[in-house]
MMTF fields as JSON, N, C-alpha, C and O atoms, coordinates in Angstrom:
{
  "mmtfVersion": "1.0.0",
  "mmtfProducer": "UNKNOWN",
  "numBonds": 447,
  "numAtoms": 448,
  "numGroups": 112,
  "numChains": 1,
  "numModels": 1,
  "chainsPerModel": [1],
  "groupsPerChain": [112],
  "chainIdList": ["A"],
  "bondAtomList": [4, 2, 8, 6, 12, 10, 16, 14, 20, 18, 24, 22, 28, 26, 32, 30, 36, 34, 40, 38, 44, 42, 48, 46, 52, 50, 56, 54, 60, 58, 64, 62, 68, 66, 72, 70, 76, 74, 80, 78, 84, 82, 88, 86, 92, 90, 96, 94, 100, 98, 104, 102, 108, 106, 112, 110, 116, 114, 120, 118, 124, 122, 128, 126, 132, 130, 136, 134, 140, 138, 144, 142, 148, 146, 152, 150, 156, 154, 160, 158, 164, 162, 168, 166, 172, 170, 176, 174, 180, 178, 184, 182, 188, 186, 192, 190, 196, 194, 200, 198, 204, 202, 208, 206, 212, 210, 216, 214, 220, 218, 224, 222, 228, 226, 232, 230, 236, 234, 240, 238, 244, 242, 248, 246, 252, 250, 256, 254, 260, 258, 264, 262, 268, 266, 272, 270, 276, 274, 280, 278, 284, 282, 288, 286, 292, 290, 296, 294, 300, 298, 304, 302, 308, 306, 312, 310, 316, 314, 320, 318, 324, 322, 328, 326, 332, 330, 336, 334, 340, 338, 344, 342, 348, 346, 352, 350, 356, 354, 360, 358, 364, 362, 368, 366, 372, 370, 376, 374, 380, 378, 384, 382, 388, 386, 392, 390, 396, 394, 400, 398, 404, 402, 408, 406, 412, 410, 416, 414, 420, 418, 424, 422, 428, 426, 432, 430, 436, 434, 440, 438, 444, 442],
  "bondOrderList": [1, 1, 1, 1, 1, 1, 1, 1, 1, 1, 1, 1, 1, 1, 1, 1, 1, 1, 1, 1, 1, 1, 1, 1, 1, 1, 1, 1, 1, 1, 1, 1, 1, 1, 1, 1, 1, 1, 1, 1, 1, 1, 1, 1, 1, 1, 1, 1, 1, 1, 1, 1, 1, 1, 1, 1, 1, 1, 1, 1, 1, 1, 1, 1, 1, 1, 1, 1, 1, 1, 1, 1, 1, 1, 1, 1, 1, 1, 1, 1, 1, 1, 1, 1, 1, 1, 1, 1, 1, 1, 1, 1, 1, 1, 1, 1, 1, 1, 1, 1, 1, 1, 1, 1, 1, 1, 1, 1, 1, 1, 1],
  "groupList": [{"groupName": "UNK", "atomNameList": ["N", "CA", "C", "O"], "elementList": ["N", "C", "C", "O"], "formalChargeList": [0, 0, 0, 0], "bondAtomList": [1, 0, 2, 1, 3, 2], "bondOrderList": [1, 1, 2], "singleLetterCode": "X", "chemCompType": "L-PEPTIDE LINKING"}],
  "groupTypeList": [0, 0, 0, 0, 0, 0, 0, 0, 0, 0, 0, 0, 0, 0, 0, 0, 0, 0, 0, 0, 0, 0, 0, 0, 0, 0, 0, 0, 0, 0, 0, 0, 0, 0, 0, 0, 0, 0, 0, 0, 0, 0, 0, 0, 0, 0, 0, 0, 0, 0, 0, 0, 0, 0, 0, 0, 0, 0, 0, 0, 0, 0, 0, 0, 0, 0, 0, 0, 0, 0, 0, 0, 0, 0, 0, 0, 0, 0, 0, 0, 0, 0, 0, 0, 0, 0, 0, 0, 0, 0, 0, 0, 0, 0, 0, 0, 0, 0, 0, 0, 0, 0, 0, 0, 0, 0, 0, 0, 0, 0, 0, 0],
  "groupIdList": [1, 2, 3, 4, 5, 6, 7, 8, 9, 10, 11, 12, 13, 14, 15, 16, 17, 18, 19, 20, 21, 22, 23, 24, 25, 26, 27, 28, 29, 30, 31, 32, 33, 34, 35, 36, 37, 38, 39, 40, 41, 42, 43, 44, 45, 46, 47, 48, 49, 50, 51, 52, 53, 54, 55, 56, 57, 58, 59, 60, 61, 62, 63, 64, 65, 66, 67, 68, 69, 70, 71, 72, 73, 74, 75, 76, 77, 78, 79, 80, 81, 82, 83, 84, 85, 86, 87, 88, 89, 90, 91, 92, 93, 94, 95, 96, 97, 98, 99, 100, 101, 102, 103, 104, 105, 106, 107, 108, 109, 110, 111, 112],
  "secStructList": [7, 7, 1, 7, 7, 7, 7, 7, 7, 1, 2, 2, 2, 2, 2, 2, 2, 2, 2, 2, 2, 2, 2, 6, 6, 6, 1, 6, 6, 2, 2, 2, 2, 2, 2, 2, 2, 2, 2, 6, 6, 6, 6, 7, 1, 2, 2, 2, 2, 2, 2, 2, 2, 2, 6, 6, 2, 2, 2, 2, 2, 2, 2, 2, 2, 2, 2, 2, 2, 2, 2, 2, 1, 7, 2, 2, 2, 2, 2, 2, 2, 2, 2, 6, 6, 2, 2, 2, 2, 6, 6, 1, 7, 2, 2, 2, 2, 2, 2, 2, 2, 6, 6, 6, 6, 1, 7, 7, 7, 7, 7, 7],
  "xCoordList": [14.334, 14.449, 14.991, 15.66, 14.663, 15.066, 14.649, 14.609, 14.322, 13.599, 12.103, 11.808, 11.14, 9.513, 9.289, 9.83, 8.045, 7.664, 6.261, 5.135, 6.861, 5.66, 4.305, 4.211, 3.201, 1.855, 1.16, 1.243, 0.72, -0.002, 0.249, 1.404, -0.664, 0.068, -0.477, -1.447, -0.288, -1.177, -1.731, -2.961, -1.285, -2.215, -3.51, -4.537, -3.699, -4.76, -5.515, -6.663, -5.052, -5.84, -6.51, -7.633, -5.761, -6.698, -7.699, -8.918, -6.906, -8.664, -9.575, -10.604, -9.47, -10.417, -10.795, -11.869, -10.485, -11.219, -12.212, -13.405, -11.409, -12.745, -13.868, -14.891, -13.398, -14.746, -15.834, -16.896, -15.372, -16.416, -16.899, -18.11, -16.22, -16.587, -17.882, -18.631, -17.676, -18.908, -19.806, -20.874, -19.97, -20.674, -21.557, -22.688, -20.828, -21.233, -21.343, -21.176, -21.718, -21.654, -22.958, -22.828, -24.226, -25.244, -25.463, -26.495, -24.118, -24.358, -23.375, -22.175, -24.066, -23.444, -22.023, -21.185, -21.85, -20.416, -19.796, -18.677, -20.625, -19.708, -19.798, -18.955, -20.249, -19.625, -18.247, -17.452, -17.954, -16.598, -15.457, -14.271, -16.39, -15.633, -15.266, -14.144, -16.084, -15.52, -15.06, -14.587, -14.965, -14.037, -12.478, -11.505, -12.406, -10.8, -10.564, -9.513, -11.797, -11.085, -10.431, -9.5, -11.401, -10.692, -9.17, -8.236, -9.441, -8.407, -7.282, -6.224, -7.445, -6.346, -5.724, -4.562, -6.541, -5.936, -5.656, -5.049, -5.75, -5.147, -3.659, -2.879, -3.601, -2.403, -0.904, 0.306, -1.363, -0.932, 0.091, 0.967, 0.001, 0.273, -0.041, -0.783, 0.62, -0.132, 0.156, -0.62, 1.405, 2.316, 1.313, 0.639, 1.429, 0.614, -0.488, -0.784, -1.436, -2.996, -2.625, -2.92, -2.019, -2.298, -1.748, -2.142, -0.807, -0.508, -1.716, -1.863, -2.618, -3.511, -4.887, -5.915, -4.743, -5.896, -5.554, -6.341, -4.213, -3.723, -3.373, -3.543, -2.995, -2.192, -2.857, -2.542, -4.849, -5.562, -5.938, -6.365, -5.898, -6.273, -5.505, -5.884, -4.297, -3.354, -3.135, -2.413, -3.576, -3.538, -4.626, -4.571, -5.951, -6.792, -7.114, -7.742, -6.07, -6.336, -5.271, -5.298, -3.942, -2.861, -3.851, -3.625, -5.073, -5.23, -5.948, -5.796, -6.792, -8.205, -7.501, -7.88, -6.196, -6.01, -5.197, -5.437, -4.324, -4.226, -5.4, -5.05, -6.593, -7.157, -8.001, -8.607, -7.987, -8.878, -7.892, -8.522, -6.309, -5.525, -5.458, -5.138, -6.043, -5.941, -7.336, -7.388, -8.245, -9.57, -9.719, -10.457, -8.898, -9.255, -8.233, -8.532, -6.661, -5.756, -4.969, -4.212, -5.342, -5.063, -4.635, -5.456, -3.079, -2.899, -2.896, -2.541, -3.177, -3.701, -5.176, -5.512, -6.155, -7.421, -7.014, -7.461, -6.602, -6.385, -5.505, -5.722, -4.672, -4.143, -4.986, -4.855, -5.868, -7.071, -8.335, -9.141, -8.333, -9.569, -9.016, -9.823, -7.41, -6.33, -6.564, -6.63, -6.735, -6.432, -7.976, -8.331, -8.783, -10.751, -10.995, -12.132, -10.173, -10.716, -9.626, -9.922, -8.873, -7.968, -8.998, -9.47, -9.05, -9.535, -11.134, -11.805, -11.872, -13.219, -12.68, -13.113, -11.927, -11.269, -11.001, -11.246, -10.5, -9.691, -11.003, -10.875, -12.027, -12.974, -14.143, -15.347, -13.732, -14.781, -13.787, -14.261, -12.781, -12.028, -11.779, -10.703, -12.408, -12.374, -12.89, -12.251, -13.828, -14.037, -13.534, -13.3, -12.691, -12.155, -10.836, -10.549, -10.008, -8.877, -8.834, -8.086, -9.742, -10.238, -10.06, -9.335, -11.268, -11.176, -9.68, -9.519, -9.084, -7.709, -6.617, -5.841, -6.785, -5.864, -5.903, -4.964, -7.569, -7.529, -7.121, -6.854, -7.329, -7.379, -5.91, -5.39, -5.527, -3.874, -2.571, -1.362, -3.598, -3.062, -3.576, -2.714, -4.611, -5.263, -4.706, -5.128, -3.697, -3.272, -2.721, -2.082, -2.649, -2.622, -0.841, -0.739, 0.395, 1.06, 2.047, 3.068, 1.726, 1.834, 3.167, 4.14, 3.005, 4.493, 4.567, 3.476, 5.378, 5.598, 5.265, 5.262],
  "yCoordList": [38.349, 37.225, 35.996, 35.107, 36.059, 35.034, 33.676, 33.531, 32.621, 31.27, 31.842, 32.715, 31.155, 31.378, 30.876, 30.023, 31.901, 31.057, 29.818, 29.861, 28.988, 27.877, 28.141, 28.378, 28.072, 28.068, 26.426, 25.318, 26.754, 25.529, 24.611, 24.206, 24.167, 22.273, 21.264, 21.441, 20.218, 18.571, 18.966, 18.913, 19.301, 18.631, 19.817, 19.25, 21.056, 21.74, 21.476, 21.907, 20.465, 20.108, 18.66, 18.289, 18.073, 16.744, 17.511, 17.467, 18.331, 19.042, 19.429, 19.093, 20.582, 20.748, 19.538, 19.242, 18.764, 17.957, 16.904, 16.649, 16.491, 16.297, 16.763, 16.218, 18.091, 18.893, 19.175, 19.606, 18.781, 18.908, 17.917, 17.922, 16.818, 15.695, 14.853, 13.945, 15.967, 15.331, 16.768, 16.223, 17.772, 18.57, 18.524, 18.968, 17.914, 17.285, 16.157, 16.137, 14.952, 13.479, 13.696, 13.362, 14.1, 14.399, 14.554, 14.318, 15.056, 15.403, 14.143, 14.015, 13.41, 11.959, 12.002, 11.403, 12.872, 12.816, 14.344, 14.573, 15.3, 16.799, 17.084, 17.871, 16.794, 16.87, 16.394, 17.025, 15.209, 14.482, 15.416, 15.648, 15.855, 16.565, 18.169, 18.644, 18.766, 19.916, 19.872, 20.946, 18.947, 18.619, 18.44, 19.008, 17.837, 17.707, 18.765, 19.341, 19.358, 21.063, 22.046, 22.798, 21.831, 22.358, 22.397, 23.196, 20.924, 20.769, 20.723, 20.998, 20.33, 20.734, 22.223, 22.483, 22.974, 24.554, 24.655, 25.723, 23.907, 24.491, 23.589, 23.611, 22.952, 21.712, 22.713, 22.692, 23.128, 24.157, 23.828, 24.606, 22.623, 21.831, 20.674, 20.056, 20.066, 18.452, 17.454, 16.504, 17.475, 16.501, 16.426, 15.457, 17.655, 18.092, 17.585, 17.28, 17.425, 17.076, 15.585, 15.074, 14.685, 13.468, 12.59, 11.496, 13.431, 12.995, 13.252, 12.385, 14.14, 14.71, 13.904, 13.906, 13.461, 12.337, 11.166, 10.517, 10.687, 8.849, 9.147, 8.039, 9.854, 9.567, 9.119, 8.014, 9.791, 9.627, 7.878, 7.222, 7.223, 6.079, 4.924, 3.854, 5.492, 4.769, 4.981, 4.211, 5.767, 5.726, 4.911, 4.31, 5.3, 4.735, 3.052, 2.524, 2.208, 0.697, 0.416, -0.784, 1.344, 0.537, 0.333, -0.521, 1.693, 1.97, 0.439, -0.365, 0.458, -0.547, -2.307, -3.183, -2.087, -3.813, -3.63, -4.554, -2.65, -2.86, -2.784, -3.161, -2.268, -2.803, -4.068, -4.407, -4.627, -5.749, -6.642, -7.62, -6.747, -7.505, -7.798, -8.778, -6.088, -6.145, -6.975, -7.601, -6.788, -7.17, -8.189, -8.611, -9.169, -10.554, -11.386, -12.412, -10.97, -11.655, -12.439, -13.263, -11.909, -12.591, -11.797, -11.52, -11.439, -10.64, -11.015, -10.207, -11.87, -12.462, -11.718, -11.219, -11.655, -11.296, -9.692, -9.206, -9.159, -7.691, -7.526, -6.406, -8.121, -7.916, -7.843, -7.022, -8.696, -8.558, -7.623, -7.133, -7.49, -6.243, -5.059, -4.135, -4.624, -3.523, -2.773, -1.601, -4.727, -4.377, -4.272, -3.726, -4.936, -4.489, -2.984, -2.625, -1.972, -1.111, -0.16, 0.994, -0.564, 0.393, 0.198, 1.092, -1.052, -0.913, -0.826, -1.242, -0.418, 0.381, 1.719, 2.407, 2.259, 3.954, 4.332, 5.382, 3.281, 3.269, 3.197, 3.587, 2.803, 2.524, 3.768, 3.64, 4.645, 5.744, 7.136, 8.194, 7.084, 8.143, 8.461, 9.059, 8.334, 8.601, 10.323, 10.971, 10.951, 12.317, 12.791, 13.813, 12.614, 13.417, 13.511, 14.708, 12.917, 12.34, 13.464, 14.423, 13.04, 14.178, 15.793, 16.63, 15.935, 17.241, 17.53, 18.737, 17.045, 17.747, 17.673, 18.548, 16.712, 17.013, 18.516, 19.252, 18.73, 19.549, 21.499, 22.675, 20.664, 21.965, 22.309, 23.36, 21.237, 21.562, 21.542, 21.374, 21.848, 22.182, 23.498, 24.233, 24.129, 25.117, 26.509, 27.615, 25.769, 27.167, 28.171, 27.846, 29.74, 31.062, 30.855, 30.853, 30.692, 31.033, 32.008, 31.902, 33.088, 34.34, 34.867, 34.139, 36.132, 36.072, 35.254, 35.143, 34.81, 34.517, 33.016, 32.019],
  "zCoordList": [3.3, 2.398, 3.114, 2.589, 4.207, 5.368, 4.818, 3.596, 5.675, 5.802, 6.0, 6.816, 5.049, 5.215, 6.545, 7.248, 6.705, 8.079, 8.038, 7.542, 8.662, 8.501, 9.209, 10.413, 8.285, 8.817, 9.267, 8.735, 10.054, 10.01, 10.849, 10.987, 11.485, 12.409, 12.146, 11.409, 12.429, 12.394, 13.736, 13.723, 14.759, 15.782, 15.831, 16.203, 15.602, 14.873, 14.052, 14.166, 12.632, 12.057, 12.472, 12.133, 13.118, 13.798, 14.403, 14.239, 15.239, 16.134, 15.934, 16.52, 14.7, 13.283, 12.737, 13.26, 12.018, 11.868, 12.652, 12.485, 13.407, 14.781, 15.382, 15.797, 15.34, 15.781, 15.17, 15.619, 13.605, 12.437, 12.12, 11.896, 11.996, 11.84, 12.642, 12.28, 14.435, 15.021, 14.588, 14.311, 14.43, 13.609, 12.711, 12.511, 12.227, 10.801, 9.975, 8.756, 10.92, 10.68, 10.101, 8.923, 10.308, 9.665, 8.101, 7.473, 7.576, 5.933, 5.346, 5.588, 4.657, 3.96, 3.837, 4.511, 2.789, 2.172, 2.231, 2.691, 1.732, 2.31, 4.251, 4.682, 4.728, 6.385, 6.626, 7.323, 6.008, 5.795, 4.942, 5.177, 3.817, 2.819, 3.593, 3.416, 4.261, 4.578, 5.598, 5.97, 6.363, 7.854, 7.151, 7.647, 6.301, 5.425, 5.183, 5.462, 4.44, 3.509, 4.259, 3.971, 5.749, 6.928, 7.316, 7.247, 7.829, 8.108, 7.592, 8.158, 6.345, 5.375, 5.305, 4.994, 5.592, 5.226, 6.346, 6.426, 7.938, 9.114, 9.298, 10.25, 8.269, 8.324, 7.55, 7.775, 7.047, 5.77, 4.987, 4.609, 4.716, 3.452, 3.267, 4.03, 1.933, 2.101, 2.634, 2.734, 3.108, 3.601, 5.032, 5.38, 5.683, 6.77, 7.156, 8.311, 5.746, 6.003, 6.034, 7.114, 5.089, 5.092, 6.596, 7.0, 7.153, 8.453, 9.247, 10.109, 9.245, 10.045, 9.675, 10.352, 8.88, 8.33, 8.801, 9.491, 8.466, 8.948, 10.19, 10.699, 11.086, 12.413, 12.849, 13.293, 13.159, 14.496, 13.85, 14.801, 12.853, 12.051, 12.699, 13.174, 12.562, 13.483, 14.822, 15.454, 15.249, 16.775, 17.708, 18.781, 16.435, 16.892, 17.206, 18.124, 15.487, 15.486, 16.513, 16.785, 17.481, 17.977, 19.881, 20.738, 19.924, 20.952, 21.284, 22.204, 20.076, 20.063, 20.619, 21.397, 19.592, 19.956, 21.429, 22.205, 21.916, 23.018, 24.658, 25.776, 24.334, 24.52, 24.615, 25.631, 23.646, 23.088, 23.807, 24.21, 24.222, 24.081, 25.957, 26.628, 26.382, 27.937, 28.59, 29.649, 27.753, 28.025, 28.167, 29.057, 27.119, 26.823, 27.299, 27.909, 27.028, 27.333, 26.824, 27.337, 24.812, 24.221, 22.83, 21.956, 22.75, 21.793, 20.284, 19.426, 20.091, 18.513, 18.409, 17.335, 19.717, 19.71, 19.614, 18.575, 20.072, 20.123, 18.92, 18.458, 18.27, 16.878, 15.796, 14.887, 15.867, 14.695, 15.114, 14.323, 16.436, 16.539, 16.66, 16.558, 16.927, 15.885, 14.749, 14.377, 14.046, 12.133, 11.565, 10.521, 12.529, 12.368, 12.698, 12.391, 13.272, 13.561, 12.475, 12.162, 12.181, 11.285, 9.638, 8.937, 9.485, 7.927, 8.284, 7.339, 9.337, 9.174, 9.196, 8.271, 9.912, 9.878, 8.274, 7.68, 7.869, 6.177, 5.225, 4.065, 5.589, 4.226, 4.888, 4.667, 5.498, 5.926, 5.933, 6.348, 5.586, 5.505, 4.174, 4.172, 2.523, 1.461, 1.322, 0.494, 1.967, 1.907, 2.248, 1.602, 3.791, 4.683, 3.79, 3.809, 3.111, 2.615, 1.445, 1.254, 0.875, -0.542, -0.21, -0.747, 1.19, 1.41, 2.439, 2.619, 2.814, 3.262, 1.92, 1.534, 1.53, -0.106, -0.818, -1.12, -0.999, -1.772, -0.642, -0.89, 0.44, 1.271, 1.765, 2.141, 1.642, 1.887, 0.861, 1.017, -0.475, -1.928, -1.954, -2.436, -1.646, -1.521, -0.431, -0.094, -0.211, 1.196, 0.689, -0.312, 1.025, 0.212, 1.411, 2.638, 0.167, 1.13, 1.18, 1.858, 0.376, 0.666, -0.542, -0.737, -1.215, -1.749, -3.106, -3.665, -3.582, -4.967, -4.32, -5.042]
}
């Protein structure tokens, strides 16, 4: 009757979801949707999935403008091609979002 043991990681479910995501970019809206459902149940909870959904979002707009910022030389230019690549990540991540919600509400976690 110890402390439960925790299932699950973010950085597993980023990977899961990635791997499906190029898998399965082919199917409109469930490729998105079952790359979340995934990953959600390898996150193994919800707190879990929604980090595992926003981190790579944010990693991705801080990578983009520091690039954009090395390229050009001009960090106002790399600040807005940052915040251009975060809110295209943000208006294409509605399935994936859905399916780790429901998949990391969905985890069997054993016991009462």
């Amino acid at each position: 009757m110890g402390q439960p043991t925790k299932h699950g990681s973010v950085v597993s479910a980023m990977a899961w979801m990635f791997l499906l995501e190029i898998l399965l970019f082919w199917i409109p809206f469930a490729g998105s949707a079952i790359a979340g459902f995934v990953g959600g149940k390898k996150a193994g909870d919800l707190g879990n999935a929604m980090v595992a959904v926003f981190l790579p979002i944010v990693v991705f707009s801080v990578l983009l403008g520091l690039m954009a910022t090395a390229v050009l030389g001009i960090p106002l230019v790399g600040a807005f091609a940052g915040l251009g690549g975060f809110m295209f990540a943000v208006t294409h991540v509605g399935p994936l979002l859905l399916g780790a919600a429901v998949g990391g509400l969905t985890v069997d976690r054993g016991g009462l």
